[in-house]
N, C-alpha and C positions, 0 to 999 in steps of 0.2 A: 698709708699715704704714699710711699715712694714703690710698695707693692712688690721688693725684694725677691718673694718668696717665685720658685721656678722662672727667673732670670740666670741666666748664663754668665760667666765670666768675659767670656767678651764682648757680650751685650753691655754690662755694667764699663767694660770701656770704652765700649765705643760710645756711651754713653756722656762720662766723663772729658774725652777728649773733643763731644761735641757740644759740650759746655765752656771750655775753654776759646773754642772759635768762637760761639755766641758771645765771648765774652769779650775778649778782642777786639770782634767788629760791632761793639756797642759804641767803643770809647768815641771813635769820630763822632757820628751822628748823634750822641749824647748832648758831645760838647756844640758841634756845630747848632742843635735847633736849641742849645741855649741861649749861642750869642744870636741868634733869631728873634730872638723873645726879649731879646738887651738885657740878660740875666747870665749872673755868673755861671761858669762852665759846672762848677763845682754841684752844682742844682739841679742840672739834666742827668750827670753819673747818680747820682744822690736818689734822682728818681727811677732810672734803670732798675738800683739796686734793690730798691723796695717795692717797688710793684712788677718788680720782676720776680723776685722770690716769694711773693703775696701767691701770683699767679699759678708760677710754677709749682708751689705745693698744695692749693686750695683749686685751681681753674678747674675746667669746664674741657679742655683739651691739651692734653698731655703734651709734652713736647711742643708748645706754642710759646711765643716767649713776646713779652709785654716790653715797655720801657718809653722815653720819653719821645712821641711822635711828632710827625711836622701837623697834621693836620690837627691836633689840640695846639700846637704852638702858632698856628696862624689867630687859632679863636684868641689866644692867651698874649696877644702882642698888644693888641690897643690896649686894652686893663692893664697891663705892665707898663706902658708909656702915659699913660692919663692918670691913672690911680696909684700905682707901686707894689710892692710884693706883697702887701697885709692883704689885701685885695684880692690876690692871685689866690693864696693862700684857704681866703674862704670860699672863693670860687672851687678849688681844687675839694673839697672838705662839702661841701652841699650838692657837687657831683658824685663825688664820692657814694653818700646819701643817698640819691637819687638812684642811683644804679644798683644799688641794693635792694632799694622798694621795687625795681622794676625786673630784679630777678625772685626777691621772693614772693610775689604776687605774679608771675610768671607773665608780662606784656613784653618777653621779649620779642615774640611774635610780630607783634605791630608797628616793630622798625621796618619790617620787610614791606610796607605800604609808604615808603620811600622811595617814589620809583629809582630805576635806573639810569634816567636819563638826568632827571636830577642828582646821583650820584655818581655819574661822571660826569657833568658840570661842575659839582664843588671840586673834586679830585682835580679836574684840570685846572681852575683857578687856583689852588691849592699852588700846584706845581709852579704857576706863571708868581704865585706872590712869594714862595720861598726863593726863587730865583732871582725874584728884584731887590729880595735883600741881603740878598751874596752879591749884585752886583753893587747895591749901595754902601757895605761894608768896604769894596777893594775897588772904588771908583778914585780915581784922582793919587792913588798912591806908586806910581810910574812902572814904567817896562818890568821893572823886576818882578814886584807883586804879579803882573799880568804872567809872565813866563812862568813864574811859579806855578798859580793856576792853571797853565796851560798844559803841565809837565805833569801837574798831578789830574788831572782830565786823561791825559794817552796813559796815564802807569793805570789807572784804573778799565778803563775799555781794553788794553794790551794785554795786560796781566795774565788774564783766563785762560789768553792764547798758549802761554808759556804753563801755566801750572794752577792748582786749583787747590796746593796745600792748606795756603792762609789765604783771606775773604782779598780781594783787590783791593778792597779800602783802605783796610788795615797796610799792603803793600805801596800804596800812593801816601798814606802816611809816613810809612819810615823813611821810602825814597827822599820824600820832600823834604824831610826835617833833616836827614843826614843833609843835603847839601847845604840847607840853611846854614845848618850849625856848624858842619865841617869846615864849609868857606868863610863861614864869621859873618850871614851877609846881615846889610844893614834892611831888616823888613818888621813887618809888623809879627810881633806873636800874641800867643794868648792870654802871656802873663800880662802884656802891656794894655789890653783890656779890663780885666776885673783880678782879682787878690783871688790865688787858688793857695787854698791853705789846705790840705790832705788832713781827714778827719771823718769821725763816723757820722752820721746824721743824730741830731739831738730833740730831742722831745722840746716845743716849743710854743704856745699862744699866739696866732698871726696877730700882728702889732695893731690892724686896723682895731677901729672899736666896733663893736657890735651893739648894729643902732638900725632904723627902719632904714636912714638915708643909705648906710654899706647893702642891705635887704634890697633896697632896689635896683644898685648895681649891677650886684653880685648875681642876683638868682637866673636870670634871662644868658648870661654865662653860662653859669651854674648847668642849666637846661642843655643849652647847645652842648657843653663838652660831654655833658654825658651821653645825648645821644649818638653823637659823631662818634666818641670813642666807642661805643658798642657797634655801630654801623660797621667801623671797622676794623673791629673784634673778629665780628659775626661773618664780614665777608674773606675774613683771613684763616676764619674755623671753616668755612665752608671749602675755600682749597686745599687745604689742609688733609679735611675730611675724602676730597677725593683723591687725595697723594695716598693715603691711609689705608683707605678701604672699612676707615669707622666712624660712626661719627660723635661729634662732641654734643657737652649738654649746654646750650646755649644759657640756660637760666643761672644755671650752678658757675657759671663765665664772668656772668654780668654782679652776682654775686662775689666774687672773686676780687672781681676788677674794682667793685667799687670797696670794699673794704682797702685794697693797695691803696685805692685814691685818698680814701678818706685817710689813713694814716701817712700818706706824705704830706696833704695840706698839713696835720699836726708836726710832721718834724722839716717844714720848711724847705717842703719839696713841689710843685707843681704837677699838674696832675698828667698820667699817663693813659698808655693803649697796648694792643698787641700791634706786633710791627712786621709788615707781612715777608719783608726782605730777611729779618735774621728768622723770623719762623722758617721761611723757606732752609736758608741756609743751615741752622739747625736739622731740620728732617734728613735733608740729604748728606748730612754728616753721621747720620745715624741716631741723632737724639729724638727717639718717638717715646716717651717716657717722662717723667718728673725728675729725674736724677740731673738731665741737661741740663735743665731750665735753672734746678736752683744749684747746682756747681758754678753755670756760666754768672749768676747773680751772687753768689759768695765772692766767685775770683774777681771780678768787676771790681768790688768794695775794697779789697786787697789792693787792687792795681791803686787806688786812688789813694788809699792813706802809705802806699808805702814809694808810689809815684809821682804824686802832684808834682812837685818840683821838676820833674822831665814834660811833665802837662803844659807849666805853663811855657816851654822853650818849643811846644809844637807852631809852625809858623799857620798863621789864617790862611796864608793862600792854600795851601795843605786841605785842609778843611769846606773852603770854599769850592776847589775844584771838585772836592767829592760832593759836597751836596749839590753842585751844578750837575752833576750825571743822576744823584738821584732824583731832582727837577725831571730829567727827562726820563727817567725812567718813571717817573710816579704818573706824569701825563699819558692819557687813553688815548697813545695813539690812533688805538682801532674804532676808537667812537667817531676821528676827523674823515678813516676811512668810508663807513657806514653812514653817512652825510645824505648821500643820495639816495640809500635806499628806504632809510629813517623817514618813517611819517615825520609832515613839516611841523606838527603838535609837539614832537618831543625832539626836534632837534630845536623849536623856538625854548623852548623848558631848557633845555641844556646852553644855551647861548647866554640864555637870561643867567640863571647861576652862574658860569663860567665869571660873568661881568659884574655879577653881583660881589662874585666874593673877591673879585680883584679890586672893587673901588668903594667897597663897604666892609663886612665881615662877613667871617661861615655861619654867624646865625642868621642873618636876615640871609641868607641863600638859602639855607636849608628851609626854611620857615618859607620863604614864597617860593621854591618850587616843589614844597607838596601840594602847596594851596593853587598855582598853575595848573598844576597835574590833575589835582582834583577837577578844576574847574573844565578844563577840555575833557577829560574823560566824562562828566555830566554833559557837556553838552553834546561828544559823540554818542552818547547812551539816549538823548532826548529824542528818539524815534519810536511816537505810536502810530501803526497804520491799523487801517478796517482791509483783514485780510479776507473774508469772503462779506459779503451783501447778498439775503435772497429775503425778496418779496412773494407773499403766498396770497394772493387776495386781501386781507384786512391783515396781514401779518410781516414784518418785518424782523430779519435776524438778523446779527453785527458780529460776525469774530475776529475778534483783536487779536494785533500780535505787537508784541515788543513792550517794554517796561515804564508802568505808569506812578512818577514821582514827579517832583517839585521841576525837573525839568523838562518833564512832557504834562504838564495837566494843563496849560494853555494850546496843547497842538491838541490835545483829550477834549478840549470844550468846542473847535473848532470842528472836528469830524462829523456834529452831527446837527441836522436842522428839525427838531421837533413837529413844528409848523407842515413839514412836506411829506413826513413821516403818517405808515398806517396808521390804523387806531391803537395799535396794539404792537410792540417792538420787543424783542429778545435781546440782552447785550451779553453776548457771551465772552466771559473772558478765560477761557483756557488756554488762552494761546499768549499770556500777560502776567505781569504779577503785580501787584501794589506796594508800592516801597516803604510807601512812609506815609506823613500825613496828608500830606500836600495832594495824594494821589484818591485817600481818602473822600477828601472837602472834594475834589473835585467828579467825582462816583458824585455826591451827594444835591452838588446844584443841577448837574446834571439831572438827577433824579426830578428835582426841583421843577426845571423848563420843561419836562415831560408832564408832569401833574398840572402844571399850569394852565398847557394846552390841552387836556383834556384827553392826556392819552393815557394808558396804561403800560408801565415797563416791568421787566421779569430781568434781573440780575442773576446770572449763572457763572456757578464754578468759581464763587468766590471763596476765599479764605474762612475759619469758624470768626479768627479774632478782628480780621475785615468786618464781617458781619455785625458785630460786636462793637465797632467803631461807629458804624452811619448811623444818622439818626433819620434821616429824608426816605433814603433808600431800606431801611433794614428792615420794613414790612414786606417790600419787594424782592427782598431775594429768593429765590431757589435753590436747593442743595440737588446736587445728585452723589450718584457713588464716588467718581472720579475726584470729586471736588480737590483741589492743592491743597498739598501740605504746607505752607508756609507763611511765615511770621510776618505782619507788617513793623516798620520799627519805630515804635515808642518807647517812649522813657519810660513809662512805666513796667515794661516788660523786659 
C-alpha cells in the first residue's frame, strides 16, 4: 500500500514533511467552504480527513490529496438551505455509490465527453458564486471586517514573494488571527458562527428518513456531485500526471473517491474531491507517494481534536480573504482571454453555464451544456454533399462525402431528383458513413422514390450490418472489396 520497500530515507521525509504542509493548508479552505455550504467548520476538517486518507491509501494517483472542495460545495448549498444535513448526508452516501459503479465498470472514460468549454463555464460560475458568499458573509459588518479581509488578500499574494516555507494561506491565517486576537479586536469569528467541539468523526444514520419523497431529492444531487467530483478528480490527475512523468488509474480513482464519500455521508461528513491547489502544493514539496497524502490526513485530525478551541478564535475575515484569492484563482482567466479566437458555438456554451450556475445550480449547468455541446456539434456535423456527379448515357453515379445521421438525412433526401435521373443510378457511399438509424430509414425512402419511378439503383460501399438494416434498399446493394469497416449504432448492437 505505502510501497516502503527501495524508498530512501529522505524520500520517506520529504515525504512526511510534505504531509504536514498538506495538512496545514487544508485547515482554511476546509473550514472556509463549510461556512459556504452554512455548515459547521467542524464538517469540512471531518471531511478532509476521511476522504483524504480513503484516497491517499486506496486512489488512483499517489501523492494527489482529496478533501472538502468548493465545487461540491456550490452543488451542496441549496440542499443544505432547503432540506438540512440528513439530506446532505444521503446525497453525499448515493454519490459515494455512484462513483464506485463508475469505476468498477470502468465509464470513467465518458466524463471526458464534457467538453471543455462547458468546463470552464461551471469552474467560472463556480468562482463568481464562492465569491458572493464571502461577500454576503462580511457585508454590512464595518471598516474593520473589511481591513481585515483586505490584510489577509496582500499577506497571501505577498507571502511567496518573501518565502515559500509555509503555503500563504496558512500565513494570512496566522497574520490575521494574531492581530485579531492580540489587539482584542471586536470582529466576527468562527466560533461565533457554529459550536466547534474538537472530536473524531463518529459512525452515524443521516436523520432524514428514507422514503421515495428524500429519493427524489437526493439522487439528481446525488448525480451531479459525483460527476463533478470526478471531472475534477480526473482534470487534477491529468496535471499531476504531467508534473510526474506517470500516469494515474483513473478508474481505481473514482473507485477510491467514492468509497471516502460514501463513508463520510455515514459519519456525518459531506461529500468530497481531489483539490488541485494542495495536490499542487503537495508534489512540489516533494509528496509523490502515499505516505503525504495519508501523514497530511492523520496530522489534520490531530489539529482538530487537540485545536478546536484556537479554531474557533480564527477571525472570518481571515478566511474570507483567502478564499477571495482562491475565487480568483479558480476562475479561467485564459478562457476570457481566448474569447476571440473560440468558435462563437463554444464561447455561447461557456457563457450559457457561466450564468447557469451563478443563477441556478452546477447540475442544471453541467446537464445543459453537454446537451448544447451536443447539440451544435450535430448540427456542425450535418453536412452531406454529392462530391462527384458523372453521367454515362443511361447511367448516373453519386459519391458522397460527409456523415449521414439524424442530422443530415433531410439535407440526404434533398440531393437527389429521381424524376431527372437516368434509368439507372449508382449511389456510392465511400466517401460517408451511416451513423445511426435515422441515416438508415433515410438510405431506404430513398430507395423507395427510385423504385417508384421506375428506375433502378445500385447502393455501394455500404456497411455488412447497414445492409442488414434496410429493408427497401437491401436487394440493391453492392459489395465490393473495399467495402467499410463500420458499425451503424443500434441498440441492439
Amino acid at each position: 500500500m505505502f510501497s516502503p520497500r527501495g524508498m530512501k530515507l529522505s524520500e520517506v521525509k520529504n515525504e512526511t514533511l510534505a504531509g504536514f504542509v498538506v495538512a496545514v493548508s487544508m485547515i482554511p479552505e476546509a473550514v472556509g467552504f463549510s461556512l459556504v455550504a452554512g455548515l459547521s467548520p467542524i464538517v469540512g476538517l471531518h471531511t478532509a480527513f476521511i476522504i483524504g486518507l480513503v484516497t491517499a491509501l486506496f486512489g488512483g494517483k499517489p501523492g494527489m490529496v482529496s478533501g472538502a472542495a468548493g465545487s461540491i460545495v456550490v452543488v451542496l448549498m441549496s440542499l443544505a438551505a432547503q432540506h438540512g444535513m440528513g439530506y446532505v448526508l444521503w446525497a453525499t452516501i448515493f454519490a459515494g455509490i455512484i462513483q464506485i459503479l463508475i469505476g468498477v465498470f470502468r465509464l470513467g472514460k465518458f466524463i471526458r465527453l464534457v467538453p471543455l468549454p462547458a468546463v470552464h463555464g461551471f469552474v467560472n460560475g463556480l468562482a463568481i458564486v464562492i465569491m458572493l458568499a464571502q461577500l454576503h458573509m462580511i457585508a454590512g459588518q464595518g471598516p474593520l471586517m473589511y481591513g481585515l479581509v483586505l490584510l489577509a488578500i496582500l499577506v497571501v499574494v505577498l507571502f511567496p514573494k518573501l518565502t515559500k516555507i509555509i503555503p500563504s494561506s496558512l500565513a494570512a491565517l496566522i497574520v490575521v488571527s494574531a492581530v485579531a486576537i492580540g489587539f482584542n479586536l471586536h470582529t466576527l469569528r468562527v466560533g461565533d458562527l457554529a459550536d466547534i467541539s474538537g472530536a473524531l468523526p463518529h459512525f452515524s444514520l443521516p436523520v432524514a428518513p428514507f422514503n421515495t419523497e428524500m429519493l427524489k431529492v437526493v439522487l439528481p444531487y446525488a448525480v451531479v456531485i459525483a460527476l463533478v467530483g470526478l471531472i475534477e478528480s480526473l482534470l487534477t490527475m491529468t496535471v499531476l500526471d504531467e508534473m510526474g512523468n506517470q500516469k494515474g488509474n483513473g478508474n481505481r480513482e473514482s473507485i477510491a473517491q467514492g468509497a471516502g464519500n460514501t463513508i463520510c455521508g455515514l459519519f456525518g461528513c459531506f461529500a468530497g474531491c481531489a483539490m488541485i491547489g494542495q495536490s499542487i502544493i503537495n508534489f512540489t514539496s516533494g509528496g509523490r507517494g502515499r505516505i503525504s497524502g495519508t501523514v497530511g490526513a492523520i496530522l489534520l485530525i490531530l489539529f482538530v481534536v487537540s485545536l478546536s478551541g484556537y479554531i474557533g478564535l480564527l477571525p472570518v475575515a481571515a478566511l474570507a480573504g483567502i478564499m477571495l484569492v482562491v475565487c480568483y484563482n479558480t476562475f479561467e482567466w485564459s478562457s476570457l482571454r481566448r474569447l476571440r479566437r473560440m468558435p462563437k458555438a463554444d464561447v455561447l456554451v461557456m457563457l450559457i453555464v457561466t450564468v447557469i450556475t451563478i443563477f441556478t445550480d452546477l447540475a442544471v449547468a453541467v446537464i445543459s451544456g453537454v446537451i448544447i455541446s451536443a447539440l451544435v456539434f450535430a448540427w456542425q456535423q450535418a453536412r452531406i454533399r454529392i462530391r462527384e456527379h458523372k453521367i454515362k448515357g443511361d447511367l448516373a453515379v453519386y459519391k458522397l462525402d460527409g456523415p449521414l445521421f439524424f442530422g443530415s438525412a433531410a439535407t440526404f433526401a434533398e440531393l437527389f431528383n429521381p424524376e431527372n435521373d437516368p434509368q439507372n443510378v449508382v449511389l456510392d457511399f465511400a466517401g460517408t458513413r451511416v451513423m445511426d438509424s435515422s441515416g438508415v430509414e433515410a438510405i431506404d425512402k430513398l430507395t423507395a422514390r427510385y423504385l417508384d419511378a421506375g428506375k433502378t439503383i445500385r447502393l455501394r460501399h455500404l456497411s455488412n450490418d447497414c445492409v442488414s438494416l434496410l429493408k427497401k434498399a437491401g436487394p440493391f446493394c453492392s459489395h465490393e472489396l473495399d467495402d467499410p469497416q463500420y458499425y451503424v449504432a443500434e441498440d441492439t448492437l
